[in-house]
Backbone bond lengths (Angstrom), bond angles and torsions (degrees), N, CA, C in turn:
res aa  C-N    CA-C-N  psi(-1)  N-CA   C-N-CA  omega(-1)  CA-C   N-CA-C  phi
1 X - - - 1.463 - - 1.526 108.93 -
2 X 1.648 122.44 112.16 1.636 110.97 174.96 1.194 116.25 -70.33
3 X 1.423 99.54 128.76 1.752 131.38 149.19 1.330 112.44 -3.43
4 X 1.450 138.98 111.50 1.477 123.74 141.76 1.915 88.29 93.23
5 X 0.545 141.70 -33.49 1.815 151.17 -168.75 1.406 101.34 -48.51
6 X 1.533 133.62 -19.52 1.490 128.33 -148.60 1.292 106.92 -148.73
7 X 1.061 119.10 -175.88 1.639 127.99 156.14 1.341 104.76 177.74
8 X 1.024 99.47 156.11 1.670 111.58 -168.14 1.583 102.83 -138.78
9 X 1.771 97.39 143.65 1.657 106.67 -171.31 1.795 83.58 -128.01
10 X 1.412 97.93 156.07 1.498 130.05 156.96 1.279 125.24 -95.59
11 X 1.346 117.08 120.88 2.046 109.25 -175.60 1.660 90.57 -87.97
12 X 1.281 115.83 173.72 1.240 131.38 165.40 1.624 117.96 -77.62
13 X 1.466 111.43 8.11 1.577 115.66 170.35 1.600 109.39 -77.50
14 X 1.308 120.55 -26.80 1.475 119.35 -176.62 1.746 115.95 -162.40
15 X 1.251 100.58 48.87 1.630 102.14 -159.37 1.543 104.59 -72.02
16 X 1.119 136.89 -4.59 1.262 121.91 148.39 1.720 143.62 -42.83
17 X 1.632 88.48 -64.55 1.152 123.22 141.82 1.744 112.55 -22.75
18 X 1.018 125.95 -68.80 1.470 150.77 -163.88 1.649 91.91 -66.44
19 X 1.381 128.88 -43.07 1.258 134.53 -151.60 1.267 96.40 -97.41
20 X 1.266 121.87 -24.26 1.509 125.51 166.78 1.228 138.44 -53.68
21 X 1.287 96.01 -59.96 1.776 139.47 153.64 1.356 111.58 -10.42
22 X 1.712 93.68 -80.85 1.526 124.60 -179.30 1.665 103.69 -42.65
23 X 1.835 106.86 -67.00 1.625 108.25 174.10 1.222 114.26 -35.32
24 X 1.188 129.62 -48.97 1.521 125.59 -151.57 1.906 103.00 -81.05
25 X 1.339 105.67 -32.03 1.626 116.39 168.22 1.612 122.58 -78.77
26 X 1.234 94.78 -5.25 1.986 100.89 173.94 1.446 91.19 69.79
27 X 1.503 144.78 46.85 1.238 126.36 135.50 1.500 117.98 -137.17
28 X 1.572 116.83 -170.26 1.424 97.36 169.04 1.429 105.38 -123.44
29 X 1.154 103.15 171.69 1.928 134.17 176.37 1.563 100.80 -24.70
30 X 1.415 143.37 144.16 0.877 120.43 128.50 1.421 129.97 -78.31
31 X 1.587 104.03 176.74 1.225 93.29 -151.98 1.848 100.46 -113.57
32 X 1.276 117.40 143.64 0.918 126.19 -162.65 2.096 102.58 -168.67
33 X 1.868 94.15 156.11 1.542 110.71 -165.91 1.417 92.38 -108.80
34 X 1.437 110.01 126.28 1.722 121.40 144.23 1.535 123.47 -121.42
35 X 1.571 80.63 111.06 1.680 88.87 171.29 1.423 112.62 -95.07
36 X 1.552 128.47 -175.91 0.964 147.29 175.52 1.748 113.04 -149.41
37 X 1.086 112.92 91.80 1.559 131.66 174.76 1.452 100.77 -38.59
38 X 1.510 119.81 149.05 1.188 151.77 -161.35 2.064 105.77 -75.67
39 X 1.258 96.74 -23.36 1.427 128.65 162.78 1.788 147.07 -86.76
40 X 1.413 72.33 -11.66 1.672 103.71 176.23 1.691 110.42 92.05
41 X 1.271 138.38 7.14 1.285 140.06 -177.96 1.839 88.72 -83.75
42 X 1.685 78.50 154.64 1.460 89.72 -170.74 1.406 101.37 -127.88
43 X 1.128 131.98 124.82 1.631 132.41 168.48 1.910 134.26 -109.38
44 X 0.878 132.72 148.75 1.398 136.59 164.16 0.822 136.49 -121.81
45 X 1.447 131.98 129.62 1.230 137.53 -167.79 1.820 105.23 -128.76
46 X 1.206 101.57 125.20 1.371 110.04 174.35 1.394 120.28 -108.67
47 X 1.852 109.09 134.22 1.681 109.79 -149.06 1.535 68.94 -116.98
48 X 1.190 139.06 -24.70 1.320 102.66 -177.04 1.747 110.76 -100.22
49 X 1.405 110.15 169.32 1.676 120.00 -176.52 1.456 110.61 -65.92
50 X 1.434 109.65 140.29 1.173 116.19 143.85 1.684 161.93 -138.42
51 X 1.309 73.41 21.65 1.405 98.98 -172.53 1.445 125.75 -61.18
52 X 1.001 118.98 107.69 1.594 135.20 -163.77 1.485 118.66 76.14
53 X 1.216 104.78 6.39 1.317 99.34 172.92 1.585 112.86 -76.40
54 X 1.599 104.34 -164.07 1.952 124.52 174.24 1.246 96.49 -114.93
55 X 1.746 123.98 96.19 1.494 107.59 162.77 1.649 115.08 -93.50
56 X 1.606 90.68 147.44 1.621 92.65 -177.25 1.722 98.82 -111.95
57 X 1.252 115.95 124.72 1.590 103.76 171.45 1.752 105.24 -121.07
58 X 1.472 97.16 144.09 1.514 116.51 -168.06 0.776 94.33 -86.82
59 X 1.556 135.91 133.56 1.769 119.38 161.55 1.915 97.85 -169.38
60 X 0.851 78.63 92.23 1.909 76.33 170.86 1.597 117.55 -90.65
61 X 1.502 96.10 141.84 1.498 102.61 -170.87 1.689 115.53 -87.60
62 X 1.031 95.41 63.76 1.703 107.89 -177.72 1.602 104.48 -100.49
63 X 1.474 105.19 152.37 1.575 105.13 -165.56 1.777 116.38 -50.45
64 X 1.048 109.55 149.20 1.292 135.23 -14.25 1.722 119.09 -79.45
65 X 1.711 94.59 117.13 1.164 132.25 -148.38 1.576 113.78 -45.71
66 X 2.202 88.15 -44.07 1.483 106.09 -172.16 1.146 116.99 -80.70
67 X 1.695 126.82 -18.60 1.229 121.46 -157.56 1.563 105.16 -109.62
68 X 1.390 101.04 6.84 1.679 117.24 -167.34 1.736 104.40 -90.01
69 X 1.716 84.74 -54.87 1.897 89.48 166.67 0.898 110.14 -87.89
70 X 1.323 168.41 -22.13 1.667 153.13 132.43 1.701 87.47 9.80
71 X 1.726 99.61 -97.27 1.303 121.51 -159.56 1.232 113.96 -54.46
72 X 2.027 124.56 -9.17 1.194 101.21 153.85 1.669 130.41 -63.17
73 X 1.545 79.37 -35.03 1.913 81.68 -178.36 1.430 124.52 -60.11
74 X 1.151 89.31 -34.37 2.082 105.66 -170.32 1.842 79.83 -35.52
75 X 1.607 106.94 -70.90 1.081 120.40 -113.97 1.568 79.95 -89.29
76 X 1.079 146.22 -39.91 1.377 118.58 175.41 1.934 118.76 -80.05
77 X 1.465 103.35 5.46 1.332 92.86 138.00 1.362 154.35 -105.36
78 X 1.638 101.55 12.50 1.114 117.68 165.71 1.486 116.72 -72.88
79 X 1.692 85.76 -52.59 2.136 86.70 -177.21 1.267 109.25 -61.06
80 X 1.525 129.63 -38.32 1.333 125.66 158.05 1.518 128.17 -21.72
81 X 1.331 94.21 -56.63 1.360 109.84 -174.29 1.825 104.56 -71.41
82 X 1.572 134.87 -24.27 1.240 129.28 -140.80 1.334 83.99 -119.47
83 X 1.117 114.62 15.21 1.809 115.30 170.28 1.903 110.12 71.21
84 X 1.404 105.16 44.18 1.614 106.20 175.96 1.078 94.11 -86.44
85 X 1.876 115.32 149.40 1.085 137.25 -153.57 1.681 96.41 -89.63
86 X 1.527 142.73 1.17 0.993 128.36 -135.34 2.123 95.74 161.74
87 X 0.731 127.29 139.54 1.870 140.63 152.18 1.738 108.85 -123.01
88 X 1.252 104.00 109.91 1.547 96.97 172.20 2.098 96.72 -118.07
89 X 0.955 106.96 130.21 1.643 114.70 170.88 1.438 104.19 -87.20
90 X 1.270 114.24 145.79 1.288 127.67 171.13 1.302 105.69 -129.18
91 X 1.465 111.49 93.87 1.460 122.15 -168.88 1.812 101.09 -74.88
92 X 1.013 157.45 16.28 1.286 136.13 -157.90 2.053 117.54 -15.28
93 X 1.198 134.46 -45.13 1.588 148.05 152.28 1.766 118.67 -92.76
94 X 0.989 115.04 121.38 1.347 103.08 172.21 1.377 117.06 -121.74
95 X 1.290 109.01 93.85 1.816 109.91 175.79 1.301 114.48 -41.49
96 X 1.242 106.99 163.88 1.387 131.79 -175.76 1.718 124.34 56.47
97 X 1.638 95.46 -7.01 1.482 94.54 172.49 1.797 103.97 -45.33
98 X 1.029 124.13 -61.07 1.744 105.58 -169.24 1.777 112.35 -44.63
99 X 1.343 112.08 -19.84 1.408 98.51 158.37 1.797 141.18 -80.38
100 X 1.110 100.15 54.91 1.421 122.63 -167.64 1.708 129.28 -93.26
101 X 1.511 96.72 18.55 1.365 127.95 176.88 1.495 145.46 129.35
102 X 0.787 115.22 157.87 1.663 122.82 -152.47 1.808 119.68 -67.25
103 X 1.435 107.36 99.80 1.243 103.90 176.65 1.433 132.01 -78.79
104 X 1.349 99.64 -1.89 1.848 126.88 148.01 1.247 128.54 -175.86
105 X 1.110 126.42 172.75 1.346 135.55 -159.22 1.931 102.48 -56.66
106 X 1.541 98.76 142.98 1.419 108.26 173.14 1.333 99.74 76.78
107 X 1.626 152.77 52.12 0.884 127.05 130.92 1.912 115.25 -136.32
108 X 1.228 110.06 -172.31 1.738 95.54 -154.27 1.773 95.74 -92.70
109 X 0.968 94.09 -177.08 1.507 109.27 -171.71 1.992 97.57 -130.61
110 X 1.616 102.42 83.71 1.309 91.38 -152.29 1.600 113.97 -86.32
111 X 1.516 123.80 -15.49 0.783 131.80 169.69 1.608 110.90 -65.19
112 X 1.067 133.46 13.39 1.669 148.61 171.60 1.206 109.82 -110.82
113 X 1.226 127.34 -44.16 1.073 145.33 149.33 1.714 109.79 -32.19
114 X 1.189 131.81 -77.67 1.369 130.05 -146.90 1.577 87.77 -107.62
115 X 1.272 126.03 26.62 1.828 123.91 154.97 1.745 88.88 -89.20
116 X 1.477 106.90 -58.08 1.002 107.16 -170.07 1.161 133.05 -51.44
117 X 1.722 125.10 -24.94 1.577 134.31 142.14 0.735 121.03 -71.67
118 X 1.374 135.20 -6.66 1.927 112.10 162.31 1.752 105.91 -84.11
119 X 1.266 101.59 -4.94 1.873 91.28 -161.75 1.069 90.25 -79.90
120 X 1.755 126.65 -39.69 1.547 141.38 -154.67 1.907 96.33 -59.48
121 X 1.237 87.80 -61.45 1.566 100.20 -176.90 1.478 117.67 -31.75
122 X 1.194 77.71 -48.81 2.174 89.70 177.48 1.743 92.93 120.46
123 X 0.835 132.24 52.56 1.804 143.87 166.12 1.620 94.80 -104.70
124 X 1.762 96.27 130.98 1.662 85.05 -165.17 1.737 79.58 -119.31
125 X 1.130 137.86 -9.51 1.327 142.68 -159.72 1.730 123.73 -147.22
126 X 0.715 117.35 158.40 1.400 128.16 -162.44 1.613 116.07 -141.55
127 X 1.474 110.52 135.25 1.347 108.20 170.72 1.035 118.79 -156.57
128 X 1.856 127.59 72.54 1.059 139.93 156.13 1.313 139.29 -60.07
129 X 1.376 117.87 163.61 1.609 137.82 166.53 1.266 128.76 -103.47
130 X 1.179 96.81 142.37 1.772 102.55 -177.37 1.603 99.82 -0.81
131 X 1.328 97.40 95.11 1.727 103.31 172.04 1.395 104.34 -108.64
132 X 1.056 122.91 166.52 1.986 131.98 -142.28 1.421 94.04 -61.41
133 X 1.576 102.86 -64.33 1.512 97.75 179.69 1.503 95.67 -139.70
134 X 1.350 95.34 137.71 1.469 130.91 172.73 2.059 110.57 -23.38
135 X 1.493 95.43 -46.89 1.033 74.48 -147.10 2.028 97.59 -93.70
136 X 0.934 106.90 34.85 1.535 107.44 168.30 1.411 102.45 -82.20
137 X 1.042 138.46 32.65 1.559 162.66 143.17 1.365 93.38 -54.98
138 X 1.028 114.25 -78.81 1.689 123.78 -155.54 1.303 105.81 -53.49
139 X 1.331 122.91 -16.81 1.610 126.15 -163.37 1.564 114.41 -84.67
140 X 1.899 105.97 -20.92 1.172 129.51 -164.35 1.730 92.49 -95.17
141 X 1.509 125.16 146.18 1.538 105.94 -175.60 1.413 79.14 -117.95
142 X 1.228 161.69 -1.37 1.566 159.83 143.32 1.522 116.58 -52.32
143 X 1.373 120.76 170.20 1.457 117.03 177.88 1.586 102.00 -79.85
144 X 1.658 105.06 144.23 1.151 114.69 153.40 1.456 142.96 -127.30
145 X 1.071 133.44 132.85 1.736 128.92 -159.82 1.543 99.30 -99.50
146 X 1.665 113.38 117.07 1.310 112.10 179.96 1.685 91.37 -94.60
147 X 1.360 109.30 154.47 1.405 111.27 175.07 1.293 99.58 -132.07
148 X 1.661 120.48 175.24 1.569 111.11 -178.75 1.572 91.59 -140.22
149 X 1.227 107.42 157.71 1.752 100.84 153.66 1.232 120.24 -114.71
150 X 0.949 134.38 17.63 1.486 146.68 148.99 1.290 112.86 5.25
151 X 1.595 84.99 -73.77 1.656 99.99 -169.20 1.859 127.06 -51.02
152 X 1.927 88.58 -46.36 1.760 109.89 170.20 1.418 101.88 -55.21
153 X 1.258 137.54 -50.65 1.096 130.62 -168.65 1.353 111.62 -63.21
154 X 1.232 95.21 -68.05 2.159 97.59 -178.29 1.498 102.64 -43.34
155 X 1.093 126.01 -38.55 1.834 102.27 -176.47 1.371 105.90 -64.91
156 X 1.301 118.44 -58.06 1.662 110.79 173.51 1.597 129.67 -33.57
157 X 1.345 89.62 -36.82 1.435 95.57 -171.64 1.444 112.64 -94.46
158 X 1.500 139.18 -12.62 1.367 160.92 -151.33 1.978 90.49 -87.58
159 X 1.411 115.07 -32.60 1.448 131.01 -142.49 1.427 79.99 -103.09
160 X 1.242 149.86 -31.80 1.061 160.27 -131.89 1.621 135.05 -107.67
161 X 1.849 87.30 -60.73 1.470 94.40 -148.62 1.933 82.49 -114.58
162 X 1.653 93.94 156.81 1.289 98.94 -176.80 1.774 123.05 -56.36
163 X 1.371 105.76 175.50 1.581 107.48 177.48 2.041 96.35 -76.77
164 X 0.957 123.50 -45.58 1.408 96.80 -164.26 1.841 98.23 -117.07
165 X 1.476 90.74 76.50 1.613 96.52 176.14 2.003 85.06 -103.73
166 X 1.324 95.38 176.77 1.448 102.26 167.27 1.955 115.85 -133.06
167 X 0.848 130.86 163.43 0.929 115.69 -178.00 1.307 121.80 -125.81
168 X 1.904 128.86 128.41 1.336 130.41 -151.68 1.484 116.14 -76.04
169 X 0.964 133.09 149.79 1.650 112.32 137.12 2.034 108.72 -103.78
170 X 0.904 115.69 140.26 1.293 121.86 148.18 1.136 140.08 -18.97
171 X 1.369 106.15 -57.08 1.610 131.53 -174.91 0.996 128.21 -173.79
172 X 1.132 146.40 160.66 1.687 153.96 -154.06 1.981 91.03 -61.28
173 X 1.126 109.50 -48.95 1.647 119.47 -166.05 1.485 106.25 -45.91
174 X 1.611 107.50 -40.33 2.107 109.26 -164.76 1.640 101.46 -116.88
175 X 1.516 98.25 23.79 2.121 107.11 149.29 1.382 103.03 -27.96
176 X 0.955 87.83 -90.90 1.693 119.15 -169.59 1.358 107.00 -24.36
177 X 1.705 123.07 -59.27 1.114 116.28 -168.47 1.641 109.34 -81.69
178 X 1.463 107.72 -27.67 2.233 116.96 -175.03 1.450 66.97 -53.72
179 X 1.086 99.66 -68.20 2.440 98.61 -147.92 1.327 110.27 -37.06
180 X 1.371 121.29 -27.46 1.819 133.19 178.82 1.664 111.20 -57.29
181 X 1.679 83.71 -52.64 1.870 100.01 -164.23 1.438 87.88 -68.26
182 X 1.518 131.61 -68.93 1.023 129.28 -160.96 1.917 120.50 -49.30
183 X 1.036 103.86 -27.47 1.505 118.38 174.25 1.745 113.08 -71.53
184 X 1.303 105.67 -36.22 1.897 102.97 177.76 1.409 108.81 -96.37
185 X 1.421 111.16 -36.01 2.001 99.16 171.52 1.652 101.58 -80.33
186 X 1.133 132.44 2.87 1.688 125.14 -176.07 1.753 97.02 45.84
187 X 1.591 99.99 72.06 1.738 95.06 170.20 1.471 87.99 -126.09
188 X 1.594 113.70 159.77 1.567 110.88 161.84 1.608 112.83 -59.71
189 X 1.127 116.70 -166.00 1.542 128.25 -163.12 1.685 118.29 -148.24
190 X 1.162 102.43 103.87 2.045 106.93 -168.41 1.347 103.05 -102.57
191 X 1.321 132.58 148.55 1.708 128.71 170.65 1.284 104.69 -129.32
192 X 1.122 116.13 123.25 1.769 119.71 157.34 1.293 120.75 -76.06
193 X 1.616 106.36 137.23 1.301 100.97 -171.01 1.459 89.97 -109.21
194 X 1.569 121.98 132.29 1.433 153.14 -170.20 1.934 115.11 -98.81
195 X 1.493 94.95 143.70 1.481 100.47 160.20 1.590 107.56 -134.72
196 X 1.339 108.05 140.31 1.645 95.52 -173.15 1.405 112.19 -107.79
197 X 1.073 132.66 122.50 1.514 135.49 -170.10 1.289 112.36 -86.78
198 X 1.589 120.43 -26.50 1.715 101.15 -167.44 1.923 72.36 -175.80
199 X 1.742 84.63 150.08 1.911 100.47 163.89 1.675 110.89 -31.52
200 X 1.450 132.35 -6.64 1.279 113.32 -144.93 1.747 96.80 -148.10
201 X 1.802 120.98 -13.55 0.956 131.13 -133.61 1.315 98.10 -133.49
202 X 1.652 133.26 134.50 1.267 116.19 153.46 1.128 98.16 -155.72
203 X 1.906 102.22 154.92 1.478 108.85 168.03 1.517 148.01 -97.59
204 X 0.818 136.78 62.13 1.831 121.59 -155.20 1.264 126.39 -19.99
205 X 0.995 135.48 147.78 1.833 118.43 -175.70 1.449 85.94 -139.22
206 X 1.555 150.45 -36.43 1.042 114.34 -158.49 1.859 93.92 -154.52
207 X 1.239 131.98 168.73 1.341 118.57 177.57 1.610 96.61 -139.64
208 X 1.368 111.72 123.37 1.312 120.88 -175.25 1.402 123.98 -94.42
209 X 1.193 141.03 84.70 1.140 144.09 -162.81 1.509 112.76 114.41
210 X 2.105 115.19 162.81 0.946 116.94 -159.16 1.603 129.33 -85.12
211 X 0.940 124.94 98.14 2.045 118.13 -150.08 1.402 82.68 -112.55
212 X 1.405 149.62 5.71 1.809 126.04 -178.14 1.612 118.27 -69.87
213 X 1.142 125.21 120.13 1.192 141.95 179.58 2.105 107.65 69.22
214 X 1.451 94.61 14.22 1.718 96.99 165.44 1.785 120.96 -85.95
215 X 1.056 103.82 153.34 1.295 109.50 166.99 1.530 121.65 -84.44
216 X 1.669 128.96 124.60 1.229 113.16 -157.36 1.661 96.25 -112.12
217 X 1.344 100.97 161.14 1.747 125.62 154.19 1.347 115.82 -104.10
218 X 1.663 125.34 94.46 1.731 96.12 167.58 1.623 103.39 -108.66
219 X 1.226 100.24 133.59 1.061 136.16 -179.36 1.766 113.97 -83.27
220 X 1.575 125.13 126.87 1.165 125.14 153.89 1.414 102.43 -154.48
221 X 1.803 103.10 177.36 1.433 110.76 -162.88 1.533 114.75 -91.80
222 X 1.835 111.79 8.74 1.431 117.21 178.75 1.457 90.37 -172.64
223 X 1.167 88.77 156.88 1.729 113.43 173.01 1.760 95.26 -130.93
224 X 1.350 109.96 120.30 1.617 103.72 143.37 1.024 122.39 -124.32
225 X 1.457 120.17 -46.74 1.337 131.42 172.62 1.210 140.40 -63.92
226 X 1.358 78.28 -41.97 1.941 114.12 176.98 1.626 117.44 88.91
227 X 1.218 102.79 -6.42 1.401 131.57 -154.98 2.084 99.42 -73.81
228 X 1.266 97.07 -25.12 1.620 104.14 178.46 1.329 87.88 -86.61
229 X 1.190 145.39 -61.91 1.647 147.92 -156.12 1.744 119.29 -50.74
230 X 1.297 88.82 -54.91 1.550 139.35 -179.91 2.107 100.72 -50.38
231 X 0.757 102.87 -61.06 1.194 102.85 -169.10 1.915 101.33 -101.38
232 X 1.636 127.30 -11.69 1.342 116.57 160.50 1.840 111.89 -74.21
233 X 1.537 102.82 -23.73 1.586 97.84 161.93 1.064 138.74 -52.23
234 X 1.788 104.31 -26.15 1.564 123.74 -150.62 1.522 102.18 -76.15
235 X 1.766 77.85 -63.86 1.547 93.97 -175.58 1.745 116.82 -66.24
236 X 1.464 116.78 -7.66 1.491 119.10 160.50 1.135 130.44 -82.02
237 X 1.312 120.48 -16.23 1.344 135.73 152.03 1.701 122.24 -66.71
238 X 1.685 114.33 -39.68 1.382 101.71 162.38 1.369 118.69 -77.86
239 X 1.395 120.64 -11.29 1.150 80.62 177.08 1.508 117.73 -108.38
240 X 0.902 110.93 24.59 1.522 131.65 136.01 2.072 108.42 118.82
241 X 1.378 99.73 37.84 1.457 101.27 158.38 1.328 135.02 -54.48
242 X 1.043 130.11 135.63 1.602 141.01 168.96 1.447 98.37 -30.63
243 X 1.515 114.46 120.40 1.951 113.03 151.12 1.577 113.67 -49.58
244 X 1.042 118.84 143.76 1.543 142.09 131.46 2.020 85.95 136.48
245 X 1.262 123.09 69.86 1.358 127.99 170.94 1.833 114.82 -38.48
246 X 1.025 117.04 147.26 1.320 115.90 154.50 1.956 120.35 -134.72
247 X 1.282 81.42 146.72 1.913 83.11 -163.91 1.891 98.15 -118.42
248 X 1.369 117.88 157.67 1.154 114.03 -149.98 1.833 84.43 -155.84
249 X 1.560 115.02 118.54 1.452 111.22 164.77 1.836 102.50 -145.58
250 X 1.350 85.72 170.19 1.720 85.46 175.74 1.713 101.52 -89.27
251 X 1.297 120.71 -52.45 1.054 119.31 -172.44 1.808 129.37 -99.80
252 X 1.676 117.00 89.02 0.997 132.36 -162.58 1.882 110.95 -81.15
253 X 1.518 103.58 76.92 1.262 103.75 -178.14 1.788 102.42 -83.57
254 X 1.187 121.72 -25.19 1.596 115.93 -179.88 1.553 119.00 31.40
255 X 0.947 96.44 78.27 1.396 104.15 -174.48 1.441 108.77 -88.90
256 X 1.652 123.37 158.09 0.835 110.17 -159.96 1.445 138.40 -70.31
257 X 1.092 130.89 138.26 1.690 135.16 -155.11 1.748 108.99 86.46
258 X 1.230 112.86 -12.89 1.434 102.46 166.53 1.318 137.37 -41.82
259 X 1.543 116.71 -43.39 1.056 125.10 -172.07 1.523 104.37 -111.15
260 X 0.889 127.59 45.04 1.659 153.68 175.31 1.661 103.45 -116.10
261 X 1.058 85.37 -74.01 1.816 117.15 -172.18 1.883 92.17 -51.00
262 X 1.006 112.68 -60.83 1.584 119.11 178.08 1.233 112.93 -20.69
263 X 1.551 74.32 -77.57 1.689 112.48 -169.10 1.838 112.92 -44.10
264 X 1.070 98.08 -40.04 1.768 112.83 -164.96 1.588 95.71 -86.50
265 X 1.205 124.25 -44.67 2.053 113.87 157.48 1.421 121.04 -72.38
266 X 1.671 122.91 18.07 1.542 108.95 152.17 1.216 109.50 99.41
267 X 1.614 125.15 13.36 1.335 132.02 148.44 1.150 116.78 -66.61
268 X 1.450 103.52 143.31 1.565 106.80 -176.68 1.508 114.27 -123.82
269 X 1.792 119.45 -14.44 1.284 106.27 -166.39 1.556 84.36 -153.09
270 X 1.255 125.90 164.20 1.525 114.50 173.78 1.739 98.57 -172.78
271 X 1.367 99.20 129.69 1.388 106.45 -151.90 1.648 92.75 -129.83
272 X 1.333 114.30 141.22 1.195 152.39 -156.52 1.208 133.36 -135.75
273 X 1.927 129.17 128.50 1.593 94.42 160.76 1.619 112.34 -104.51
274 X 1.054 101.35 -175.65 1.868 119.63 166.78 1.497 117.35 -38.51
275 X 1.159 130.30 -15.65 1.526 135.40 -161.11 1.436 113.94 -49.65
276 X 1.309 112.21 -44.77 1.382 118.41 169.14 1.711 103.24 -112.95
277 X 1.516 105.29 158.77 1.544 90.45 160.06 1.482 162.68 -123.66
278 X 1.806 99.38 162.41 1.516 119.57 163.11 1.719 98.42 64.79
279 X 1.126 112.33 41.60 1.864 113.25 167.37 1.370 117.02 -51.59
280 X 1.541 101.00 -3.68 2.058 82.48 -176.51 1.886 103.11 -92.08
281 X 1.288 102.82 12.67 1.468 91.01 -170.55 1.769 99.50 -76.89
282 X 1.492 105.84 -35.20 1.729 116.03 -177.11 1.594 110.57 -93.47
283 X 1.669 124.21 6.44 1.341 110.05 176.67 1.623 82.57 -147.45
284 X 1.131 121.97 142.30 1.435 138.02 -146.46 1.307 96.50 -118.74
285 X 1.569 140.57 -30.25 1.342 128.67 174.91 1.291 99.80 -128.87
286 X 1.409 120.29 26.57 1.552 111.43 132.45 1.900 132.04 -79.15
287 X 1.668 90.81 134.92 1.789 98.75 176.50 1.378 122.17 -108.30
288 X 1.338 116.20 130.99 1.247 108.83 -151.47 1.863 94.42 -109.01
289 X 1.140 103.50 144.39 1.904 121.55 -156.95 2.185 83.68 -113.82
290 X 1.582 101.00 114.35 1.583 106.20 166.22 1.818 114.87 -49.73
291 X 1.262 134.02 143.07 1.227 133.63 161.01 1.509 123.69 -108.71
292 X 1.656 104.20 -0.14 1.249 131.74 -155.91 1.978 96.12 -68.66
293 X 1.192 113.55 -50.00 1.627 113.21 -174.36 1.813 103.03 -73.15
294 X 1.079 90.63 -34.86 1.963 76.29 167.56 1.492 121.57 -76.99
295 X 1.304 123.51 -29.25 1.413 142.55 -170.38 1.926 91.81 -76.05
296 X 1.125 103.07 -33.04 1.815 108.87 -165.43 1.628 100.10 -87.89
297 X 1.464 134.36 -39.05 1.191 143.16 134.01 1.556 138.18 15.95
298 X 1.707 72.75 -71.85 1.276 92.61 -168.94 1.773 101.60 -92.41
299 X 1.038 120.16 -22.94 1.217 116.24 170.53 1.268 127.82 -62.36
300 X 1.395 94.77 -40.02 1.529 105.56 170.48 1.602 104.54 -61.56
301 X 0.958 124.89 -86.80 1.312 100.24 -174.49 1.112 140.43 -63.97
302 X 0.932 139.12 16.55 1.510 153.47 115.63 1.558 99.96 -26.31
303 X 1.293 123.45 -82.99 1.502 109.44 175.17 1.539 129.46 -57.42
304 X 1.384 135.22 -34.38 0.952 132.40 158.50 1.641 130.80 -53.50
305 X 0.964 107.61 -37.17 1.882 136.15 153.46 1.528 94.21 -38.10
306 X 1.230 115.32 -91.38 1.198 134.37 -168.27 1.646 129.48 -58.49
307 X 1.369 94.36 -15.34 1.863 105.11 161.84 1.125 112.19 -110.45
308 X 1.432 116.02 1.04 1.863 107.53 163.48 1.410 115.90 -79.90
């Protein structure tokens, strides 16, 4: 990896996270001021150089959602502006991915929308995580690096969870990813089939495969509400799953009453990584799984890529 070639900033969406990063690459943060005006404007000022360099800035748009990407933009239009050779974002969460198209006429497609403000900014690159759906790729006209934590998770959980647990998906939407988990712990694979009533609300209608007297994993790519989790417990409990549930996401926003709501449909453990932050302070038997050596990874090659 060349010397001096880079620098890397932390947003205030997950600067821990950010501080991790840096460790795992043998350098530190640059250093740079975010304020937030008395008015709600948000500004950046960058004390360290960048001129011709590769800046990478960490900043996931996890609540608060709006003021998280604001300050992504500020800040890759500052380095823009300070003559950096390069803006790569390292989204670890990326809001608004569930806005990824129109379920009828007259409304926005917002995840198209906010590709389209990072490009403006001068962000020439991208390097997200399990983002909602895959294909808000297409929205970005620059390269983008999808990453997963899949993998971090299944080791945690491999140490853990019984030999004949099975593992859920939610809904037709996180196939793709149950079918992942289920392939590295060697568990079978169940899908609930879902109806969604409201931003906040969903129903189970049918449970596909055999869960009676098993121990389950349901698996999705975020928790905020809990409100999807919450009620795939419900209906795993009638139909007659083993007590003490365990739930498994990359992105542990737990918002508040989440882990109430969990808790009270028969979850027992719910495991998480770092992407946004430090959720175990508001859910008490949530464990939170580092993303920091994959996030550092990928950076690296990003620079190695890029000096060959």
């Amino acid at each position: 990896m060349p010397a001096q070639s880079f620098v890397l900033f932390g947003g205030t969406g997950n600067y821990p996270l950010a501080e991790a990063v840096a460790r795992e690459l043998g350098t530190e943060l640059g250093s740079c001021h975010v304020e937030q005006f008395p008015d709600g404007e948000t500004t950046v000022s960058l004390q360290h150089p960048v001129r011709g360099l590769d800046v990478f800035v960490i900043q996931p748009t996890a609540p608060s959602v709006n003021d998280h990407l604001m300050e992504l933009l500020i800040f890759g239009d500052a380095c823009r502006r300070a003559a950096a050779n390069r803006v790569v974002a390292v989204i670890p969460y990326f809001g608004y991915a569930r806005s990824d198209k129109r379920e009828c006429r007259r409304e926005p497609i917002t995840a198209s929308l906010v590709a389209d403000l990072l490009q403006c900014a001068g962000i020439v690159h991208l390097i997200l995580l399990d983002v909602h759906t895959p294909q808000t790729e297409g929205f970005f006209r620059g390269p983008v690096d999808q990453l997963t934590a899949v993998p971090e998770l299944s080791r945690v959980l491999e140490e853990t969870l019984p030999a004949e647990t099975v593992v859920v998906s939610p809904d037709a939407g996180r196939v793709t990813m149950a079918t992942e988990y289920a392939r590295r712990l060697a568990f079978p694979l169940v899908v609930l089939h879902k109806r969604r009533e409201s931003g906040t609300e969903t129903e189970v209608t049918r449970v596909v495969g055999e869960v009676r007297g098993r121990p389950c994993l349901i698996i999705d790519d975020m928790i905020s509400t809990g409100g999807t989790i919450a009620e795939s417990a419900r209906a795993l409990a009638e139909a007659g799953a083993r007590p003490g549930l365990i739930a498994a996401a990359t992105h542990g926003l737990l918002l508040d009453g989440a882990c109430d709501r969990m808790s009270a449909a028969g979850i027992e453990r719910v495991y998480v990584t770092d992407s946004v932050a430090a959720p175990n302070r508001r859910c008490g038997h949530a464990e939170v799984v580092t993303v920091a050596p994959l996030l550092a990874a990928a950076v690296r090659l990003q620079l190695d890529g890029h000096a060959a």
